[in-house]
C-alpha positions as CSV (number, residue, x, y, z in Angstrom):
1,X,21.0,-2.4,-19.2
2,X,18.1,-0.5,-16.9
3,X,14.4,-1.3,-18.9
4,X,12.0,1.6,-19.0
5,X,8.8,1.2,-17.8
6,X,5.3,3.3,-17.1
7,X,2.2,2.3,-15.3
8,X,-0.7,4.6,-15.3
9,X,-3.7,4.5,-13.2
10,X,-7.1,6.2,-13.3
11,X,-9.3,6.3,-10.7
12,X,-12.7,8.2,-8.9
13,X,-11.8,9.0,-5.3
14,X,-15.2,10.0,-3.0
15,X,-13.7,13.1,-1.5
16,X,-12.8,16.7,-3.1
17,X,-9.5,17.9,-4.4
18,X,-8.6,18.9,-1.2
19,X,-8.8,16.1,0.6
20,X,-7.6,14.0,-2.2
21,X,-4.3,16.6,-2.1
22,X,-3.6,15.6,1.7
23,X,-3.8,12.0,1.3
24,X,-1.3,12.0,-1.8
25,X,1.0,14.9,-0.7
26,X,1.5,14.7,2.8
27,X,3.5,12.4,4.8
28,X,0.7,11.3,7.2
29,X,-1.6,11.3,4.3
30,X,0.5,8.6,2.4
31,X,1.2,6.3,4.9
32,X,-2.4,5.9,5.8
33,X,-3.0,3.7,2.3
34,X,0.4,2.9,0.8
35,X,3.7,1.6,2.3
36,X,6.6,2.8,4.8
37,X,7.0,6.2,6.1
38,X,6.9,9.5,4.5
39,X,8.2,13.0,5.0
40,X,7.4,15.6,2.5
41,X,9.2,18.6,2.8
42,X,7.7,21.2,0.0
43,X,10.0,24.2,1.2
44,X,12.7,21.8,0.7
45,X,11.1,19.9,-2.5
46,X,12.3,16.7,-0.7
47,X,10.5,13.9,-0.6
48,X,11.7,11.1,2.4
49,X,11.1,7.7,2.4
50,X,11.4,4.6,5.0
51,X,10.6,0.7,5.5
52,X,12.7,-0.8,7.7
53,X,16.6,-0.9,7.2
54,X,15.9,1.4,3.7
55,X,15.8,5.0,3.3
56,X,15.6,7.1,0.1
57,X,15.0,10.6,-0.7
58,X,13.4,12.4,-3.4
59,X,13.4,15.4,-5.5
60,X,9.5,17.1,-5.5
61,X,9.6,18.1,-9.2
62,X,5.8,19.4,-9.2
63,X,3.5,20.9,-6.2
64,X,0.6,22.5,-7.3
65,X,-2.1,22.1,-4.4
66,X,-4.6,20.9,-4.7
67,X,-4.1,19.8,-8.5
68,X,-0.4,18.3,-9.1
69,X,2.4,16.7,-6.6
70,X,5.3,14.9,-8.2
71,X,8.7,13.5,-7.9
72,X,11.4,11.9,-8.9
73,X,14.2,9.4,-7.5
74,X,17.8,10.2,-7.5
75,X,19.6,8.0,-9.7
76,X,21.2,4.7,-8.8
77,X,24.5,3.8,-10.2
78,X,23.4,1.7,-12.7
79,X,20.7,4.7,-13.8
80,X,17.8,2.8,-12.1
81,X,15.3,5.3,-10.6
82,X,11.8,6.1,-10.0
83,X,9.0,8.9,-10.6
84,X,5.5,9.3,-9.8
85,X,3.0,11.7,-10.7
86,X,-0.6,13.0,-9.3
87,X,-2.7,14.9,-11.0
88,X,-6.1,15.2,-9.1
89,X,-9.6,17.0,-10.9
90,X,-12.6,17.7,-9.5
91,X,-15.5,15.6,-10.4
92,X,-19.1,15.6,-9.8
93,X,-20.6,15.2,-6.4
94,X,-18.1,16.7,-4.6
95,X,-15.4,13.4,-6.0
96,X,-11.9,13.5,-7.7
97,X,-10.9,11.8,-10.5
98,X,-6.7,11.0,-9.5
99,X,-4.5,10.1,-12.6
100,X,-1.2,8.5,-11.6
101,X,1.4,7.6,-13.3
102,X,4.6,5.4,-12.1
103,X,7.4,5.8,-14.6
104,X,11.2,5.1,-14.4
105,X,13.9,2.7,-15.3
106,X,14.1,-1.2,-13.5
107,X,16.9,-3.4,-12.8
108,X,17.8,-5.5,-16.2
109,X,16.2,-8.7,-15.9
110,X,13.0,-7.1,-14.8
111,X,10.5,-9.1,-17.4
112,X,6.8,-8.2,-18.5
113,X,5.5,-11.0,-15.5
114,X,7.2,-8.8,-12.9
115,X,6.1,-5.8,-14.4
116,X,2.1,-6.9,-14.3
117,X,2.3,-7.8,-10.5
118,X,3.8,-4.3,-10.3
119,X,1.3,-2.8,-12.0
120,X,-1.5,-4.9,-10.1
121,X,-0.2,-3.9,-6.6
122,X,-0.7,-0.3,-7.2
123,X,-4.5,-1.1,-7.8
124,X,-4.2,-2.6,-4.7
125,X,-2.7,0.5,-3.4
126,X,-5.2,3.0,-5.2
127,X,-8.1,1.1,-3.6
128,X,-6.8,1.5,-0.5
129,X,-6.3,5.3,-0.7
130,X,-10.1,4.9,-1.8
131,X,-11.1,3.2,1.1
132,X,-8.9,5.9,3.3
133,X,-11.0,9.1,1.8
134,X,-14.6,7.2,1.9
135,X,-14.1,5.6,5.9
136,X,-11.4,7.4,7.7
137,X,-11.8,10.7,6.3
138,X,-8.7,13.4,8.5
139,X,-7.9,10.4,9.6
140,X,-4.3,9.4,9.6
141,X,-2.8,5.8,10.4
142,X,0.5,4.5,11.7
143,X,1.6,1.7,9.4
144,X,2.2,-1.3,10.4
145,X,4.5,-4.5,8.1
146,X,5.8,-7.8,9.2
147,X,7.2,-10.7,7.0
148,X,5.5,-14.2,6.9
149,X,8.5,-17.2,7.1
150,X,10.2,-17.6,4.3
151,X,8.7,-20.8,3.5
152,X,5.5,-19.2,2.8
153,X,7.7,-17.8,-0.7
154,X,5.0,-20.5,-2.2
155,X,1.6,-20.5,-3.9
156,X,0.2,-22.8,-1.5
157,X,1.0,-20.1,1.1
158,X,-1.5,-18.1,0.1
159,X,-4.6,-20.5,0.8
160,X,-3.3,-21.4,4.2
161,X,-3.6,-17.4,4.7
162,X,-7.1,-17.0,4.0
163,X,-8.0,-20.1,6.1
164,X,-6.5,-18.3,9.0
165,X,-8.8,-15.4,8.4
166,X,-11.7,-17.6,8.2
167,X,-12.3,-17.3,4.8
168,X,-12.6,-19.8,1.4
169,X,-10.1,-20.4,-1.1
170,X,-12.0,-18.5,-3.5
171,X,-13.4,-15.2,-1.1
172,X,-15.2,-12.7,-2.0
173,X,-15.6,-8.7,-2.2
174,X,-18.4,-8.1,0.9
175,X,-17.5,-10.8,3.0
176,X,-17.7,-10.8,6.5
177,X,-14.3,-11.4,8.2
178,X,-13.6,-12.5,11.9
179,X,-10.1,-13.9,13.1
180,X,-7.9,-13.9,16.1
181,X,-4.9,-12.1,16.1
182,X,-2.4,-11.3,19.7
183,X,-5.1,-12.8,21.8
184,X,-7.6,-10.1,20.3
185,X,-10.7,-10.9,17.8
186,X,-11.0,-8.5,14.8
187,X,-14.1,-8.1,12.6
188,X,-14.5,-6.5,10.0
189,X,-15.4,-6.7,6.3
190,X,-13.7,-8.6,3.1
191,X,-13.2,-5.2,1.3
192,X,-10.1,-6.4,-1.4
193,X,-9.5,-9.8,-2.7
194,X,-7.7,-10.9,-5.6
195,X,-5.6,-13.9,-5.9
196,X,-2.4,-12.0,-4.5
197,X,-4.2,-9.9,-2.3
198,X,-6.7,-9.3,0.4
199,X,-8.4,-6.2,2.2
200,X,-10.2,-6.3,5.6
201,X,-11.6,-3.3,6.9
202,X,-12.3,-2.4,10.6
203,X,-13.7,0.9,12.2
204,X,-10.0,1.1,13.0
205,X,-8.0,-0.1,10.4
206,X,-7.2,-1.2,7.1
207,X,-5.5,-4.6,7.1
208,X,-3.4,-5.8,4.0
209,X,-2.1,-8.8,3.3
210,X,0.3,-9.9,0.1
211,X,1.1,-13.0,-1.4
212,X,4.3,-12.2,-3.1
213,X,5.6,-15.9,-4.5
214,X,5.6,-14.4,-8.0
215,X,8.5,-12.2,-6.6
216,X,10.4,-15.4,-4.6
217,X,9.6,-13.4,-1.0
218,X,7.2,-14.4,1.6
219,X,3.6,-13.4,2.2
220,X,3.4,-10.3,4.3
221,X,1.3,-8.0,6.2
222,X,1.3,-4.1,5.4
223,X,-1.4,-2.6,7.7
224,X,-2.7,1.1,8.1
225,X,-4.1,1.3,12.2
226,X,-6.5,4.4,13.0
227,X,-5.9,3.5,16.7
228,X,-3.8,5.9,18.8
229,X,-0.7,5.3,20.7
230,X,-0.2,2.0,18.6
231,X,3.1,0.4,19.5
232,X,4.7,0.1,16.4
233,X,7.5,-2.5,17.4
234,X,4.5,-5.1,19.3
235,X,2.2,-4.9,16.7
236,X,5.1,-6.1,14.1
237,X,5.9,-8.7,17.1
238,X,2.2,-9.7,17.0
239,X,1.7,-10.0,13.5
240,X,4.9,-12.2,12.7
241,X,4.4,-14.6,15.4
242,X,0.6,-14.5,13.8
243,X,2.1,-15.2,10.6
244,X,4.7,-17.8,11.2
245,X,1.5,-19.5,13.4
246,X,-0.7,-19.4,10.5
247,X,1.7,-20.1,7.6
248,X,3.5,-23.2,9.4
């Protein structure tokens, strides 16, 4: 049987509603801080979304600009589905204050252990949105993933990783990051770093990085690139081979 679950998240976003609305309810607003592609059709009340080989679509059960945008999933066979929810308030300062919520059923099988990485990657997620409004504000990035080999599936992945960023075992929030990457240097600063993931941001990007073993999959790279004209297909080319060099 399907297992319910909810995970909530608050958090203070340095922007007004406004902003805070385009970044959560547009399609070039979302992919700038989470994952895949995104097309939000409100006359519709669709919701489309990409990563690779899978597509899904969604029903926009809420759109209240600049205040509420929600949707849910259709329905899988075996009732699996998800639903999310933004509710965004103006704050002091001329911030937001965004409470999500993630709520739906899982695959059976799906135990508490799964459910906390779940839970942890959309802080990852939410800080990234963060670091979106406060840097790259009407800004919107092309995003950018690419799979590690599968042998880096293991723990001991993950410290090979931050070596090839030039960074400790044990980094830290602040850092200053420089590494080589398709022949170019990047530098930029240690903005996210947790033991399953790290942040580095640029003047042009916001580089993510996942260590996934928990989950039996292989670290991977999900990155949001301010540049224009970025060639979608050589950047995955450049960051695989970049992987498969650094995780080997």
């Amino acid at each position: 049987m399907p297992r319910e679950f909810e995970v909530r998240k608050e958090i203070q976003l340095p922007a007004k509603p406004e902003a805070v609305w385009e970044a959560v309810a547009t399609g070039p607003g979302i992919d700038s801080w989470f994952m895949g592609r995104h097309e939000v059709d409100a006359a519709a009340k669709r919701i489309r979304f990409s990563l690779g080989e899978m597509r899904t679509e969604a029903e926009i059960t809420a759109w209240d600009p600049p205040r509420r945008f929600a949707y849910r999933g259709e329905a899988a066979e075996d009732g699996t589905f998800d639903a999310m929810e933004f509710l965004v308030e103006a704050a002091e300062g001329g911030t937001s204050v965004l409470r999500f919520v993630h709520r739906g059923f899982a695959e059976d099988g799906w135990d508490d252990e799964y459910h906390e990485s779940y839970a942890v990657g959309w802080e990852m997620y939410l800080h990234t949105l963060a670091e979106l409004l406060a840097h790259f504000p009407g800004r919107f990035a092309t995003y950018v993933t690419a799979d590690g080999p599968e042998s880096s599936a293991s723990r001991d992945a993950w410290t090979k990783l931050l070596a090839a960023l030039g960074l400790p075992a044990e980094p830290t929030a602040g850092q200053e990051v420089r590494f080589a990457v398709g022949g170019e240097t990047v530098e930029g600063v240690l903005d996210y770093s947790t033991p399953n993931y790290a942040g580095v941001r640029t003047s042009d990007a916001l580089y993510r990085f996942h260590e996934r073993s928990l989950l039996g999959m292989p670290v991977a790279v999900g990155h949001h690139l301010f540049r224009p004209d970025v060639d979608e297909k050589a950047e995955i080319a450049t960051w695989s081979k970049w992987l498969a060099d650094a995780l080997s």
